[in-house]
DRENPA-3360 file (N, C-alpha, C; in nm, 2 decimals, always signed):
BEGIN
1 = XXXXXXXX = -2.29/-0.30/-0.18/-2.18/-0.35/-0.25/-2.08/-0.43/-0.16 ~ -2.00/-0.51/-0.23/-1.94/-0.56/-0.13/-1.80/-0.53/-0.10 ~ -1.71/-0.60/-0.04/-1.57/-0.55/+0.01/-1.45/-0.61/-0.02 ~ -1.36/-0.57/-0.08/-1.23/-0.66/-0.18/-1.19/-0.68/-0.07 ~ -1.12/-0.81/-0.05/-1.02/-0.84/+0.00/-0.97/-0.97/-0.04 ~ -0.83/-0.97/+0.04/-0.74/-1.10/-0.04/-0.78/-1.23/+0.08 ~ -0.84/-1.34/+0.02/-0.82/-1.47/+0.06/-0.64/-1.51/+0.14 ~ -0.68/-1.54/+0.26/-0.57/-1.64/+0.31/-0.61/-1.76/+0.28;
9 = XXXXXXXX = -0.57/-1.83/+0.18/-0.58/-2.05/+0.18/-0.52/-2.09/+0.26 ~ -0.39/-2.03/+0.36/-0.36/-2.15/+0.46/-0.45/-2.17/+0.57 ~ -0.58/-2.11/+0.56/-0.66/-2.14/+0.65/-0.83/-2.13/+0.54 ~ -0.89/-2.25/+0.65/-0.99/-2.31/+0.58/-1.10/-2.19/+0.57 ~ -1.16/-2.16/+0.44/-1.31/-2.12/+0.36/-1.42/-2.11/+0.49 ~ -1.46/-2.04/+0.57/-1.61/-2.10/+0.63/-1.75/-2.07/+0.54 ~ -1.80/-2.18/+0.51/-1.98/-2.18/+0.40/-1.99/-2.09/+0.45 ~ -2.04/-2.01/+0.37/-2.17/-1.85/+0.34/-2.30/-1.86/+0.37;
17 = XXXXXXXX = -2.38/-1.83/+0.41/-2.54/-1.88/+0.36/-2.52/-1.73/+0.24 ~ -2.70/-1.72/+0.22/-2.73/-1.66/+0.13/-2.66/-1.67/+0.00 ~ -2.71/-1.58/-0.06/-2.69/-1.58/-0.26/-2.54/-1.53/-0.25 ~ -2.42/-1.58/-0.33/-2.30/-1.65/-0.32/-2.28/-1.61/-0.50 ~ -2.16/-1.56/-0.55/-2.13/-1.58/-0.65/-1.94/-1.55/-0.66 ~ -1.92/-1.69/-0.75/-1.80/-1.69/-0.73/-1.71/-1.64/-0.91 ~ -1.67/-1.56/-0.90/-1.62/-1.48/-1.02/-1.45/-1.52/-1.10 ~ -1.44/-1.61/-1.15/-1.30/-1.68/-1.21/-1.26/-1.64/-1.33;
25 = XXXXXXXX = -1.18/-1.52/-1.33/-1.10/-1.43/-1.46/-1.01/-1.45/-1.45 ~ -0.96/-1.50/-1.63/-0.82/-1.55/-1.69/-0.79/-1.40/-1.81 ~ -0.71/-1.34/-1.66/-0.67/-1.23/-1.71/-0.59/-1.21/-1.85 ~ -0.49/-1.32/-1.90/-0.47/-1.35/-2.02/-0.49/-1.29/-2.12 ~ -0.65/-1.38/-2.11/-0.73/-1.39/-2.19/-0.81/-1.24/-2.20 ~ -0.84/-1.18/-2.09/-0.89/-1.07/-2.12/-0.91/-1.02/-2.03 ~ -0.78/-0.90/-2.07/-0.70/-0.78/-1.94/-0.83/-0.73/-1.90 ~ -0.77/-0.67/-1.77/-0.85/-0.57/-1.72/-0.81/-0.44/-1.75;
33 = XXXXXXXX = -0.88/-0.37/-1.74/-0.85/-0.20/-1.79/-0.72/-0.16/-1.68 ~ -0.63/-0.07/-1.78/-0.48/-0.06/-1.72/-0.56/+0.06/-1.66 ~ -0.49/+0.13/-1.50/-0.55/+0.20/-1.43/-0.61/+0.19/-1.34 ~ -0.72/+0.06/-1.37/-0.80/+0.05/-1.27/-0.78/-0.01/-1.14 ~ -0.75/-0.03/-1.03/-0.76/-0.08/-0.88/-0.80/-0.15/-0.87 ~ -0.73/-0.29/-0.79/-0.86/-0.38/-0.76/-0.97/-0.36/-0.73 ~ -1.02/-0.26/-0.59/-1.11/-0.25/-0.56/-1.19/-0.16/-0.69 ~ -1.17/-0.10/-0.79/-1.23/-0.05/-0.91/-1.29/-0.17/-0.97;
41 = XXXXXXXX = -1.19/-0.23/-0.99/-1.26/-0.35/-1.09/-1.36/-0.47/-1.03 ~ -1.29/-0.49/-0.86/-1.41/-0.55/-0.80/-1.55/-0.51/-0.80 ~ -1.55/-0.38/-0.79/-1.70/-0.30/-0.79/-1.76/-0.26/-0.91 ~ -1.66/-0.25/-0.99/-1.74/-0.27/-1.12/-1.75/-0.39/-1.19 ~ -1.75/-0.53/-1.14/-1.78/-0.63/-1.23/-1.93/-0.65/-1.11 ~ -1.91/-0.64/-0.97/-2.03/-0.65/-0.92/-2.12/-0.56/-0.95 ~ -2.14/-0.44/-1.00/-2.22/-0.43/-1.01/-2.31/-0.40/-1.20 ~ -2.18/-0.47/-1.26/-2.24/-0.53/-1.38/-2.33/-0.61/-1.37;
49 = XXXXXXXX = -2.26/-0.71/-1.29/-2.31/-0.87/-1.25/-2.43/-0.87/-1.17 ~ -2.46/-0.73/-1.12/-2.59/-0.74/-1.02/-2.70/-0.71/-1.14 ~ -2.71/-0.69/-1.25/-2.79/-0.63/-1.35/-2.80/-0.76/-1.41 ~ -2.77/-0.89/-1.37/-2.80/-1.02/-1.44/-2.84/-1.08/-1.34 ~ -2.77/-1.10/-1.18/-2.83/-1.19/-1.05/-2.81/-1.09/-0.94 ~ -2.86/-1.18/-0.83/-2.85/-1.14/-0.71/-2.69/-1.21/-0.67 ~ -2.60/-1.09/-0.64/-2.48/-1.13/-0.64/-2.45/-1.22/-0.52 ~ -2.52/-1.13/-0.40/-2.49/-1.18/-0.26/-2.34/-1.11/-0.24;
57 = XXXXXXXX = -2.27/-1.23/-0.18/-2.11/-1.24/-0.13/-2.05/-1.33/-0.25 ~ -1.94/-1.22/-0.32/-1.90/-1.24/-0.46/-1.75/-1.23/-0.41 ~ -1.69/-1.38/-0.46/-1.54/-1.39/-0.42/-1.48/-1.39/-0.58 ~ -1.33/-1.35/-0.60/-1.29/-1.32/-0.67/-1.16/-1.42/-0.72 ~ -1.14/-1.47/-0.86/-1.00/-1.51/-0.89/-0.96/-1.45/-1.00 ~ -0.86/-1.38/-0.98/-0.78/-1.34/-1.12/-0.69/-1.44/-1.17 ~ -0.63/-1.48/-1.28/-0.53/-1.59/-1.32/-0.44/-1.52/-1.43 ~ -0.36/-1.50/-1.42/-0.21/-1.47/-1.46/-0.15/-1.56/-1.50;
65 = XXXXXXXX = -0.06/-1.49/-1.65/+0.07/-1.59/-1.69/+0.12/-1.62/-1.56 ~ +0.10/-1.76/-1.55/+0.21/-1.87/-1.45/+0.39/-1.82/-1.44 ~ +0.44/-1.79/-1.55/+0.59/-1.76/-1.60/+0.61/-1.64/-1.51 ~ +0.49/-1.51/-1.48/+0.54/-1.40/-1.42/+0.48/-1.39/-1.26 ~ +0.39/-1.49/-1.27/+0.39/-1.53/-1.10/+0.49/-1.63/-1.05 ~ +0.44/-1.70/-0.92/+0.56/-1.80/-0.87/+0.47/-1.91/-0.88 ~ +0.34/-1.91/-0.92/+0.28/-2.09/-0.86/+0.37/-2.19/-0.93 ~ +0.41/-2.18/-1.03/+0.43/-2.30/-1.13/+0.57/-2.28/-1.20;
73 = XXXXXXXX = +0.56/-2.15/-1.20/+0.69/-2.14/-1.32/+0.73/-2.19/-1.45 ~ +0.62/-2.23/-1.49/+0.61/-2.33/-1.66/+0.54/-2.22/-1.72 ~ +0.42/-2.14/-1.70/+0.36/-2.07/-1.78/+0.28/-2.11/-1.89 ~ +0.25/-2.26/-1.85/+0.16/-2.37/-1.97/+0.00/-2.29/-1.92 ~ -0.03/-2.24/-2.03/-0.23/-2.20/-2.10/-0.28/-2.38/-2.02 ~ -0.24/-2.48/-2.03/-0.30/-2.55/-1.98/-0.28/-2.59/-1.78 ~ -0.17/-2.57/-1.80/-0.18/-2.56/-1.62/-0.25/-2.42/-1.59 ~ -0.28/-2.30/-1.61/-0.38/-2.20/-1.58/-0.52/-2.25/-1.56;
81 = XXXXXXXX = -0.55/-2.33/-1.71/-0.74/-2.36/-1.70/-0.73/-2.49/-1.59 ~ -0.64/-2.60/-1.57/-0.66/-2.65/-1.50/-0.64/-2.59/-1.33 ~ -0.57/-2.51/-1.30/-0.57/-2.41/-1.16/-0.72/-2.38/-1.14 ~ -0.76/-2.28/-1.29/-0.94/-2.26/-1.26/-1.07/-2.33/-1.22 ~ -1.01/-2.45/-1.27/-1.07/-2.53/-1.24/-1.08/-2.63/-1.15 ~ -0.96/-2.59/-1.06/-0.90/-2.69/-0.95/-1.02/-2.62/-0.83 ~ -0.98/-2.47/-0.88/-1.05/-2.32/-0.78/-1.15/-2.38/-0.80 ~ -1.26/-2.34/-0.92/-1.37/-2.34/-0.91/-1.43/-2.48/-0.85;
89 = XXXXXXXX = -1.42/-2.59/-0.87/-1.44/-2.69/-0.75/-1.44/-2.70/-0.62 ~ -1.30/-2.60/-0.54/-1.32/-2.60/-0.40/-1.40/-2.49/-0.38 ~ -1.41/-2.41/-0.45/-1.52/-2.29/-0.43/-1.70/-2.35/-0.39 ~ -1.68/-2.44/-0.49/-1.83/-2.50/-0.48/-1.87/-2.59/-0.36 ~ -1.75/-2.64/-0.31/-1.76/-2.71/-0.19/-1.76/-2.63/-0.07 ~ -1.75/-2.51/-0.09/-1.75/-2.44/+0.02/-1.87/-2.29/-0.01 ~ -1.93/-2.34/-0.14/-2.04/-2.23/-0.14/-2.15/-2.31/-0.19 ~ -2.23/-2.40/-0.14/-2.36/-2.47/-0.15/-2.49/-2.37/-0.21;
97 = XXXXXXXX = -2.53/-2.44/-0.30/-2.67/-2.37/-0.37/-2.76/-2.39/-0.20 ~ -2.80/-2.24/-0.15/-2.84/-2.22/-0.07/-3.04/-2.18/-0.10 ~ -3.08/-2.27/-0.13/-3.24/-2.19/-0.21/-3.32/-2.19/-0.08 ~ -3.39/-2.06/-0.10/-3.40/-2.01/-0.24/-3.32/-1.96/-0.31 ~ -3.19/-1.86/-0.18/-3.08/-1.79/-0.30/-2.99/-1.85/-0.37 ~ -2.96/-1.80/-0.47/-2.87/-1.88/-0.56/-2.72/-1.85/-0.55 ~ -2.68/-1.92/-0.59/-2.52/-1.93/-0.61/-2.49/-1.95/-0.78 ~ -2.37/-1.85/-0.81/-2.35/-1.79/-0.94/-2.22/-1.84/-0.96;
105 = XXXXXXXX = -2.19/-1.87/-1.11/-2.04/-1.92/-1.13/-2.02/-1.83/-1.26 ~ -1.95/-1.75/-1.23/-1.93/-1.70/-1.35/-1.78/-1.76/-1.41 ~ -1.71/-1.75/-1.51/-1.57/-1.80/-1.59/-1.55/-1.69/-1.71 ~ -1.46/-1.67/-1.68/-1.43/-1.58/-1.78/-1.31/-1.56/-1.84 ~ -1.27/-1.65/-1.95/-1.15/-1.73/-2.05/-1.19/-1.73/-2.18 ~ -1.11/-1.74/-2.24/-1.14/-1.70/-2.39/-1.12/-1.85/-2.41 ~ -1.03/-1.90/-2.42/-1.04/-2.07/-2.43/-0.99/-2.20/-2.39 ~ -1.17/-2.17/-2.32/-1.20/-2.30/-2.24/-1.27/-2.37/-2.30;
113 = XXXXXXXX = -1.30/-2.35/-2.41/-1.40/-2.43/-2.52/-1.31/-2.55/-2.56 ~ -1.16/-2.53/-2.55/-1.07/-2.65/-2.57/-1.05/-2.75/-2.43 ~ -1.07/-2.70/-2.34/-1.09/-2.78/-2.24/-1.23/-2.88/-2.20 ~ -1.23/-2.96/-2.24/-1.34/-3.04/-2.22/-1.37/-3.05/-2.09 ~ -1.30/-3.11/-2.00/-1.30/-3.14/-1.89/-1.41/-3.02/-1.75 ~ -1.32/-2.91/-1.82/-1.36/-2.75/-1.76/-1.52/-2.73/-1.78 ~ -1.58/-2.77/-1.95/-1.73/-2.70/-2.00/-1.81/-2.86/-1.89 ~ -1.75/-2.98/-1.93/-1.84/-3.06/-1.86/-1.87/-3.02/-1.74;
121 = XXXXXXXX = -1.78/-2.98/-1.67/-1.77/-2.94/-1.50/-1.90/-2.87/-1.50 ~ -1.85/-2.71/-1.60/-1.98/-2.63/-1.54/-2.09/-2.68/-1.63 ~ -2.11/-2.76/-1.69/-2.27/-2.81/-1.74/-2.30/-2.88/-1.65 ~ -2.21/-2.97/-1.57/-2.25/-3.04/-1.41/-2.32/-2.92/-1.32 ~ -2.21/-2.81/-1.29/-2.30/-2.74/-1.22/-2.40/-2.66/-1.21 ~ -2.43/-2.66/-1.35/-2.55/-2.61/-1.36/-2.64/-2.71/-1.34 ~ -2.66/-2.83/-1.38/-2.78/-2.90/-1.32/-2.77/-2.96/-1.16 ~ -2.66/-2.87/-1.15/-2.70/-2.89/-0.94/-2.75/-2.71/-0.91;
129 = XXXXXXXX = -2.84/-2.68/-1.01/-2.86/-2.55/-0.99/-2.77/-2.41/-0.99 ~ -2.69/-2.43/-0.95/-2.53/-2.34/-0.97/-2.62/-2.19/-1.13 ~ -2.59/-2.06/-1.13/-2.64/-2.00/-1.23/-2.48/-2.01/-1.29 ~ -2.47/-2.05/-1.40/-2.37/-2.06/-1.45/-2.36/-1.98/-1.60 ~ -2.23/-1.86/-1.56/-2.20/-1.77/-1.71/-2.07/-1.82/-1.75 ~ -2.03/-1.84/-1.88/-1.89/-1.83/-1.93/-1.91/-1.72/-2.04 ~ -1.83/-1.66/-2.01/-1.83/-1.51/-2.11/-1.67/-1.56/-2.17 ~ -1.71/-1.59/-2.27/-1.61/-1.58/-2.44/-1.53/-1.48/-2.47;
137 = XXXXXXXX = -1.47/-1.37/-2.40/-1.46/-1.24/-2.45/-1.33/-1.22/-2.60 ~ -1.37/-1.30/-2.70/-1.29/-1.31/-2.82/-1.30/-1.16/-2.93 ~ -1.18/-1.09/-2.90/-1.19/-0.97/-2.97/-1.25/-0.87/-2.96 ~ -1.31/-0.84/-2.82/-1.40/-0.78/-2.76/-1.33/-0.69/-2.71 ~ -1.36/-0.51/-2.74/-1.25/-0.44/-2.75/-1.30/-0.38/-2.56 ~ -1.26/-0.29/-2.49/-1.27/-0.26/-2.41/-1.34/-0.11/-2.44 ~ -1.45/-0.11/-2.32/-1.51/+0.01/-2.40/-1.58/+0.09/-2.23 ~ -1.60/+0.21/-2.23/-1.60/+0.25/-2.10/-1.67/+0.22/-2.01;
145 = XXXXXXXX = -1.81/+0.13/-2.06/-1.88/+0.07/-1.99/-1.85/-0.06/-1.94 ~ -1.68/-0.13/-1.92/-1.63/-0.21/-1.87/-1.65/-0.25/-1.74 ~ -1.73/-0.38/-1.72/-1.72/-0.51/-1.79/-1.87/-0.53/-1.86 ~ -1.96/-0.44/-1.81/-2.11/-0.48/-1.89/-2.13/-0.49/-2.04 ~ -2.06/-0.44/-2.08/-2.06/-0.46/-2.22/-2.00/-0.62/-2.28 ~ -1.89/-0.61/-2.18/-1.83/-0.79/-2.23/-1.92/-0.90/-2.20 ~ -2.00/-0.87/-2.03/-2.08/-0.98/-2.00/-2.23/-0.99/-2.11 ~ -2.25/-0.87/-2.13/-2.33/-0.88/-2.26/-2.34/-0.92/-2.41;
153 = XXXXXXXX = -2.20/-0.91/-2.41/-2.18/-0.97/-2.57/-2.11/-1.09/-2.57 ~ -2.01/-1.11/-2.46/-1.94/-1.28/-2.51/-2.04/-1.37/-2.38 ~ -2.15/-1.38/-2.33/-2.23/-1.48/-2.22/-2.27/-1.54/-2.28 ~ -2.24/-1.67/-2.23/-2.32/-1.80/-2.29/-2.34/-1.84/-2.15 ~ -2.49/-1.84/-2.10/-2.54/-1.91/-1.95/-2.60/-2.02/-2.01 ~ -2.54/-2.10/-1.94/-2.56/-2.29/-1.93/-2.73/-2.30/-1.89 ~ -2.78/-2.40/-1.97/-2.89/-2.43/-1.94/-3.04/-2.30/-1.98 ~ -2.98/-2.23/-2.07/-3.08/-2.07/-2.07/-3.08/-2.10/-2.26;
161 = XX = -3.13/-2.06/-2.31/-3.16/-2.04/-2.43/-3.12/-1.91/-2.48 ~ -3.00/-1.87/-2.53/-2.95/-1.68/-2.54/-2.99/-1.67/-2.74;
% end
């Protein structure tokens, strides 16, 4: 399993080899269980997520109302999805589909289906091979087998026939 820790950005990403999955949750859209620890919820989405791929080295974004952090101070649903997607682009520049192992994008927002810009992106990265999940989680109650149960009921993977 792997190891939580917080990203410093004022200093530059170094590329990973091996199987790489980069994990972008709009908390928002769908809390994490009150209680749990980062390092709880880190280890339990990886090892949801290992029951679908080879995780590798799994980095993490959580996204929060803008209004009760400091990035932005607007709190605009649309400056969030575009933050996600500002992330999930430098992410990919600095995590190369390494094959054989793969590189995983998971998204996990309730709605990004209004964002065009965002689904085009990851239907791009899926045909540069990228395994690409967006999990829908619309009404999806929390239940103790959290998050396997979400990744199993709201996943739509790009390019897969579900």
């Amino acid at each position: 399993m792997g190891e939580y820790k917080i990203e410093d950005f004022s200093k530059p990403i170094t590329p990973v080899g091996g199987a790489k999955t980069g994990v972008f949750w709009n908390v928002e859209d769908c809390p994490f269980p009150v209680g749990f620890s980062p390092d709880m919820i880190y280890h339990k989405i990886e090892s949801a997520l290992s029951e679908w791929c080879n995780v590798g080295n799994m980095s993490m974004w959580a996204y929060v109302d803008e209004e009760k952090g400091h990035w932005s101070g607007k709190g605009d649903k649309l400056l969030r999805d575009d933050r996600l997607l500002h992330d999930i682009l430098l992410w990919q520049m600095d995590s190369p589909v390494d094959h054989p192992d793969p590189a995983n994008l998971i998204v996990v927002s309730d709605k990004v289906r209004d964002h065009t810009y965002l689904i085009e992106t990851l239907g791009c990265l899926n045909t540069r091979y990228y395994n690409v999940m967006l999990v829908t989680p619309t009404n999806l109650p929390l239940t103790p087998d959290w998050p396997a149960s979400l990744l199993e009921e709201g996943a739509y993977f790009f390019g897969k026939e579900t």
